[in-house]
N, C-alpha and C positions, 0 to 999 in steps of 0.2 A: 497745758501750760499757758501763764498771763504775765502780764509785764504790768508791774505798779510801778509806779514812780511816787518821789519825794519831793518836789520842785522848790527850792527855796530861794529868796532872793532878798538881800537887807540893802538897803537905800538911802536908810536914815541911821545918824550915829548921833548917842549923847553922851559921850565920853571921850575925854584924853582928845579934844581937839579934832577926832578924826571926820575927815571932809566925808560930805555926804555922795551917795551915788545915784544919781535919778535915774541912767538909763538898768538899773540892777532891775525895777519893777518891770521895766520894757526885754528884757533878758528871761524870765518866766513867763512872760506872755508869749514870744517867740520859740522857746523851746518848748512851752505846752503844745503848740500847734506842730511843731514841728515832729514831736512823739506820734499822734493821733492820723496825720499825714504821712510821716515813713515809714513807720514800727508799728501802724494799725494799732492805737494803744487806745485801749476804750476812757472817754475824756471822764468815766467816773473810777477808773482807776490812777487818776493823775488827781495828789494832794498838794495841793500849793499854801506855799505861807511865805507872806509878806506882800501879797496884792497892796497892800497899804504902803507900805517900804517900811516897816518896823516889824523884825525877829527878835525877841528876849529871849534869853541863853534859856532861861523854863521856860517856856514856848515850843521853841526846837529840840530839846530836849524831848518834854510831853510829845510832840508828835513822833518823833522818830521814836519812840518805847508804843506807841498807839499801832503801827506801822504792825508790829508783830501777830493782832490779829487780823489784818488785812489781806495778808500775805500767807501764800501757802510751799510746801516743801516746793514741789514741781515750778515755782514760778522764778521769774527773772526780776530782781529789784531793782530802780535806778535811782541811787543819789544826787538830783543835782543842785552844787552852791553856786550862788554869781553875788560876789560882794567883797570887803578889802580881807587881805590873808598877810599873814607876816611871820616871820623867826622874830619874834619876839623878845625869846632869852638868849638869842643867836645861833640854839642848835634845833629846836624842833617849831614844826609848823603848826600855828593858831588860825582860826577862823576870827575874823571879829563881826561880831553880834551887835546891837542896836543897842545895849546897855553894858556887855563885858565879851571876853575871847572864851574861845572855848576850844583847847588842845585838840588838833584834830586826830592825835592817832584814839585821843580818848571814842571820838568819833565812831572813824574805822571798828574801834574795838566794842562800839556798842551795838553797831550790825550784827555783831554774832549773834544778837537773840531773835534775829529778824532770821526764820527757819525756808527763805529759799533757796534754791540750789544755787546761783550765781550771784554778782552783788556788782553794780559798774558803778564806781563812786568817779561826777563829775565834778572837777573843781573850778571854775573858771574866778582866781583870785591871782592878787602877785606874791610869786614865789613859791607856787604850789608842787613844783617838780620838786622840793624839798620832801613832798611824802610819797612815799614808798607801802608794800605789802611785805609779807613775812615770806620766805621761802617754804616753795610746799614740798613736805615729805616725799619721800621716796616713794615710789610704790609697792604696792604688796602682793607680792607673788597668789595670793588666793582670794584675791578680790574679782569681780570679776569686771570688764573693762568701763561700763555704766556705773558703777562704784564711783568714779573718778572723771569719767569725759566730761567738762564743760561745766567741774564744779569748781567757787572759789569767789576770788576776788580779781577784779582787775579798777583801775586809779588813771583816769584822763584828767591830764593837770594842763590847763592856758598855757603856764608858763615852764621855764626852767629854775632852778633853786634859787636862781641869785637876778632873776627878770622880773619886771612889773608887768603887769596884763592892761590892755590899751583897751579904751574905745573905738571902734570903726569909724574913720572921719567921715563927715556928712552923714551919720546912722544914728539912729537910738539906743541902737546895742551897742554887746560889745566886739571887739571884733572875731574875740577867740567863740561866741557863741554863735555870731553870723556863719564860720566857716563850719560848726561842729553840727549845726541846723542844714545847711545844705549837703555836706555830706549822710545825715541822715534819712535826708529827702532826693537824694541820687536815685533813680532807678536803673542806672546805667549798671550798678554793681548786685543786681539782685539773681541771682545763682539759683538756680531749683527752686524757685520760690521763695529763698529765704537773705537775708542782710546777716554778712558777720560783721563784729565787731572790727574784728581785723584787715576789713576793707575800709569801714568808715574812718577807723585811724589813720589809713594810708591817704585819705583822701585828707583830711585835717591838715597833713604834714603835706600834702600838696598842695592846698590854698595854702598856707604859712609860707612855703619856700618862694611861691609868687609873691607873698606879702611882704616878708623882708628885702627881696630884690626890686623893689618897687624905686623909685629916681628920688635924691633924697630921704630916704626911709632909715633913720636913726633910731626909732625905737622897736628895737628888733625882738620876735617873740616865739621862742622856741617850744611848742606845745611838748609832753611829756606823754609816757607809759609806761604804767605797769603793772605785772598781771602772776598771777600766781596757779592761775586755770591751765588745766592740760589741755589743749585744745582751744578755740574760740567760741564766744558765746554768739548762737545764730538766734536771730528773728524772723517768725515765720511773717511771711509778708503775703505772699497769695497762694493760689490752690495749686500744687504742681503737682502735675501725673507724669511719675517717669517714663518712658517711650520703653514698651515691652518685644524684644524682639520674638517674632515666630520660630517655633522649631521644629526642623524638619527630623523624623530619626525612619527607617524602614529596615525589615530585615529579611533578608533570603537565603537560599538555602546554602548558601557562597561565603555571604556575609555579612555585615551590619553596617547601617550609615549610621555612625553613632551623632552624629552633629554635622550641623554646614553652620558656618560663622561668614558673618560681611565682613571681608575688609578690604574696600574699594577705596580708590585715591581720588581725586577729583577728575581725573582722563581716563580710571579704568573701573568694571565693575568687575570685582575680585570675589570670589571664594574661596573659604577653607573647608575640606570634607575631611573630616574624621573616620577612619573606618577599620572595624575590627572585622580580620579573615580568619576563617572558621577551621579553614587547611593552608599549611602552608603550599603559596602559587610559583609556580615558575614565572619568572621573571615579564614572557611574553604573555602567559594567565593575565599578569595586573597591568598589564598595556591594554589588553581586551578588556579588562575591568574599568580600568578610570575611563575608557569611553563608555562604557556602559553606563556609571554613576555618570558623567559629565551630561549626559542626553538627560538622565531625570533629576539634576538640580540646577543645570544652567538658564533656566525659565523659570526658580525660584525670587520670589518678591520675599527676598530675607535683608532685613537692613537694621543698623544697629539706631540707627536716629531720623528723627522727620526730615531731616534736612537731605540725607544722603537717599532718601526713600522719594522724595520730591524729584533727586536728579537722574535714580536708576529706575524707577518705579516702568515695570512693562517692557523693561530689557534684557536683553538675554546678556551673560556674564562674559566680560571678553578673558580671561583666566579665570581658572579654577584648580586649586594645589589641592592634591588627594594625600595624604597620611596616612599610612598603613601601619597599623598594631595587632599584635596576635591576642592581648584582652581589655579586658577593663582597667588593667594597673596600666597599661602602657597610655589608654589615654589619660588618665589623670596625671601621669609626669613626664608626658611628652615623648616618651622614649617610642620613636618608631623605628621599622627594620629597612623602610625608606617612604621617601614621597614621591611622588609626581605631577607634571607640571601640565596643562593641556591650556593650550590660546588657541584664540578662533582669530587666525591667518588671515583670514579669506576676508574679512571685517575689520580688521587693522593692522596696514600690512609695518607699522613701526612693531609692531609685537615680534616679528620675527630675527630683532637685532637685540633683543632685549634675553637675557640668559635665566636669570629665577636661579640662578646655583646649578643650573642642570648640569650633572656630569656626562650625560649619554642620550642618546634618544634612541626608541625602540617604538617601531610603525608608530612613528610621528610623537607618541606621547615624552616627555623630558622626563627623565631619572635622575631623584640623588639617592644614595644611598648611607647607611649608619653602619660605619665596621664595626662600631660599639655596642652592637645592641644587646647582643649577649651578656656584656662585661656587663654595660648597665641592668641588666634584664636579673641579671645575679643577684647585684648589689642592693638592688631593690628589694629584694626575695628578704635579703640575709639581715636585711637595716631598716625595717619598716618594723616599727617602735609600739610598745600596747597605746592605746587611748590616752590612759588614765597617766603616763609617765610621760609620754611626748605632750599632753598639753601642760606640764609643770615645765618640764624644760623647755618647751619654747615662750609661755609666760614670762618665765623669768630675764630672758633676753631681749623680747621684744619690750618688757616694761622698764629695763634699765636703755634701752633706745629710747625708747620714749623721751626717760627723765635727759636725757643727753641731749635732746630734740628740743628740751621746754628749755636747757639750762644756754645751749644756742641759740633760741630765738631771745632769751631775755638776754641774755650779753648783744646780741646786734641792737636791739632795742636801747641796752643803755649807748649804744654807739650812737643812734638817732638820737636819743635824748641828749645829746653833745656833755653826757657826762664821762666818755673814753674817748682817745682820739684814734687814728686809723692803726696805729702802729702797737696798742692797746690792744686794739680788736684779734687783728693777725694773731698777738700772742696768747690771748684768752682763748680763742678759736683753735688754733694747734694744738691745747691741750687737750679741747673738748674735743675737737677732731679725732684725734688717736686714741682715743677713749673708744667713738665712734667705730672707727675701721677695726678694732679689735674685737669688738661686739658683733661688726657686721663678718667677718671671717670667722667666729664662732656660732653664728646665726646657718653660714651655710654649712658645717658640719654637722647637724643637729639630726635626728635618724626622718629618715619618712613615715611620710601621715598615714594613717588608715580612708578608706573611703569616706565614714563620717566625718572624719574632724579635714578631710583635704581642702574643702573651700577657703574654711575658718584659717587653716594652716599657708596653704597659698597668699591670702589676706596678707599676713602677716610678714611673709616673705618681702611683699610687694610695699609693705610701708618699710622695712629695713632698706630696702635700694632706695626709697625715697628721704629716707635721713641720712644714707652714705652721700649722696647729694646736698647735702649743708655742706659738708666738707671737700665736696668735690668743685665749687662754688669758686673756695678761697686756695686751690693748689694752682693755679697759673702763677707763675715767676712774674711776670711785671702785674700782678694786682694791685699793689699799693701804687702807682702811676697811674690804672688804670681810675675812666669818670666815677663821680657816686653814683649815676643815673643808672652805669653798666651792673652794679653791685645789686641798688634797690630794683632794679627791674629782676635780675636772677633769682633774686632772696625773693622775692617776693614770689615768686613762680614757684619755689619749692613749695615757701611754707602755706602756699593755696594748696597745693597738691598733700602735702603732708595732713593738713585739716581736714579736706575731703577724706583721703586712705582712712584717717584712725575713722570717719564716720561708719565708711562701708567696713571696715572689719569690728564694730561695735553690731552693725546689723548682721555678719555673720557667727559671732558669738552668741545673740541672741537666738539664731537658729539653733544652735545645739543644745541648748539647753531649756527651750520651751517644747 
């Protein structure tokens, strides 16, 4: 995957009186650099036109029809204009060009011969929140989820429908390009390596909101979005090697350590031990037993990330929860017939006001127990679904979440965009909501996975609780009282977490099927 750009920028007008733009030539010059510096965009994949400050409508034309064999399926396009834009006829949005206008959705609509997967058309003109994309179809049950992640169009406009785009006082630019350059040159927001889109917008809309509440500041400039992709378009930005944790497994003649998991707090070094019994133990057996396992995994160097490996690295574990399951189905759904809890006392004597759920202790180890495991142990048996049928029925739920997820993020978006107002929202969102919660209570009835599809089907689980959280957002009784700051911090939280989920459950569908 490569990133071409289209850089254009008109400066000069000889028609219909329209005033010239000189800083439009300084506008591509800043944003070329500004691609090749955040988005690592090789500077011979950046085509520019209007270094001069004169575009004729065949000119821009000719090149954007040229673009097509530049460009390949796999790669990411970027349109950018800086120059005057207007409603012209009073309903649709025109570009103007250096000798005539030129319809911009004619524009949009001629990308489509430009064959790569994504397309970010920038517009830095007045009045540009006037254009919009198409709504994207539903999805389709037998697609499979790379079909769809992160294809499409999305539309970054300067302005709102009915705002002029300013120049940056004391600059050569403009100022919607000054903010949209340094948000692409942020390093502060680069995640695994990579820049979404959907940080750099957030950061736009954050210099803008300083920008407008600036002392004096009348010409106020509400940047715009809008996007029609499942998902967000990321840019690989450096080399990242994700942090692989060690696995410990061993097995005797008693019984199996199927896994030990980190999960330490910043004051404790915490384990999880998994472990299938081979016979069922009396009670006091797995008191003897979790000391047993606790002596060969509490001097485990098992940690889920550098940072937490930096703080326990060469320590011994001050709890350790032991899990007991009689096979392989029980750890894959959790169901054990009890756990136990072991803290080392002797080393930190706050541990010992501290409970873990223990119901009981037995020679010192803490017991909870599961009166349910039977029931569960049953259900499991009786409602664990073929392959080929559990992955059509939960396709089809987890892709009508999805479309429910993309149809919520564009509704708060037009919220940002200041074309709904909050009371808008709330009622857009309710709908969408109960849509959601209907989805996600037929998500959890849905039969259990087999061992091949469990990761894939887990995945999946785990992005539904994460879009029941869009709506879980907007149910507090005083939201509409509450700041915008408490709303975009939340929202924002989701739909980082929502964007990451569909990743990792795009990479566990690619497992099953390679």
């Amino acid at each position: 995957m490569s990133i071409k750009a289209l850089v254009v920028g008109v400066s000069e007008y000889h028609y219909n009186n329209n005033s010239n733009l000189p800083f439009c030539k300084n506008d591509i010059k800043a944003i070329s650099k500004s691609l090749m510096k955040g988005l690592n965009v090789k500077k011979e994949n950046i085509f520019i036109l209007g270094s001069d400050g004169i575009v004729t409508r065949s000119s821009f034309v000719s090149k954007l029809f040229k673009m097509i064999n530049c460009v390949k399926a796999n790669d990411t396009f970027i349109l950018y204009f800086s120059g005057h834009g207007g409603n012209i006829d009073g309903k649709n949005h025109y570009l103007l060009l250096t000798d005539k206008e030129i319809k911009t959705e004619e524009v949009v609509k001629d990308l489509d011969c430009i064959p790569s997967k994504n397309k970010l058309i920038v517009l830095d003109t007045c009045y540009s929140g006037n254009v919009k994309v198409d709504e994207a179809a539903p999805l389709k049950t037998g697609k499979n989820i790379d079909s769809f992640l992160d294809k499409g169009y999305a539309i970054i406009s300067s302005s709102s429908s009915t705002q002029s785009s300013y120049p940056y006082e004391n600059s050569s630019i403009s100022a919607f390009t000054k903010f949209f350059c340094e948000a692409v040159e942020d390093k502060t927001i680069i995640k695994k390596g990579e820049k979404s889109l959907n940080d750099i917008m957030n950061l736009v809309r954050f210099y803008f909101d300083w920008w407008n509440k600036q002392v004096n500041r009348t010409k106020i400039q509400n940047p715009s979005f809008h996007s029609n992709i499942k998902g967000t378009i990321t840019f690989p930005i450096s080399n990242y090697i994700p942090y692989h944790p060690k696995k410990y497994r061993e097995e005797t003649k008693d019984y199996i350590i199927y896994s030990v998991e980190p999960i330490s707090t910043g004051s404790l070094k915490r384990l999880r031990v998994k472990i299938i019994v081979k016979k069922f133990p009396h009670f006091f057996k797995i008191a003897d037993l979790t000391n047993e396992i606790v002596n060969k995994v509490k001097n485990l160097d098992i940690f889920n990330s550098s940072s937490s490996e930096y703080l326990w690295k060469n320590k011994k574990a001050n709890v350790v929860f032991c899990f007991f399951g009689r096979d392989e189905q029980d750890m894959m759904y959790q169901n054990f017939f009890c756990h136990t809890v072991w803290k080392d006392k002797a080393k930190n004597k706050k541990l010992q006001k501290i409970n873990f759920g223990v119901e009981k202790e037995i020679n010192n180890i803490g017991f909870a127990f599961n009166d349910n495991y039977l029931i569960l142990k049953d259900f499991q048996n009786k409602n664990t679904e073929k392959d080929c049928l559990l992955l059509k029925k939960q396709r089809t739920i987890t892709y009508k979440l999805i479309d429910q997820a993309e149809s919520f993020i564009s509704t708060y978006n037009e919220f940002l965009n200041k074309n709904i107002t909050r009371q808008d929202l709330v009622k857009h969102i309710n709908q969408i909501g109960s849509k959601i919660n209907d989805l996600y209570i037929e998500d959890g009835n849905l039969p259990l996975s087999s061992k091949k599809l469990n990761n894939w089907y887990q995945e999946c689980k785990n992005l539904a609780a994460i879009i029941d959280d869009f709506r879980l957002v907007f149910i507090d009784d005083d939201f509409e009282r509450k700041p915008l700051k408490d709303l975009e911090f939340n929202m924002n939280n989701v739909i980082d977490r929502y964007y990451q989920k569909l990743k990792e459950l795009e990479k566990e569908e690619k497992k099953i099927f390679t």
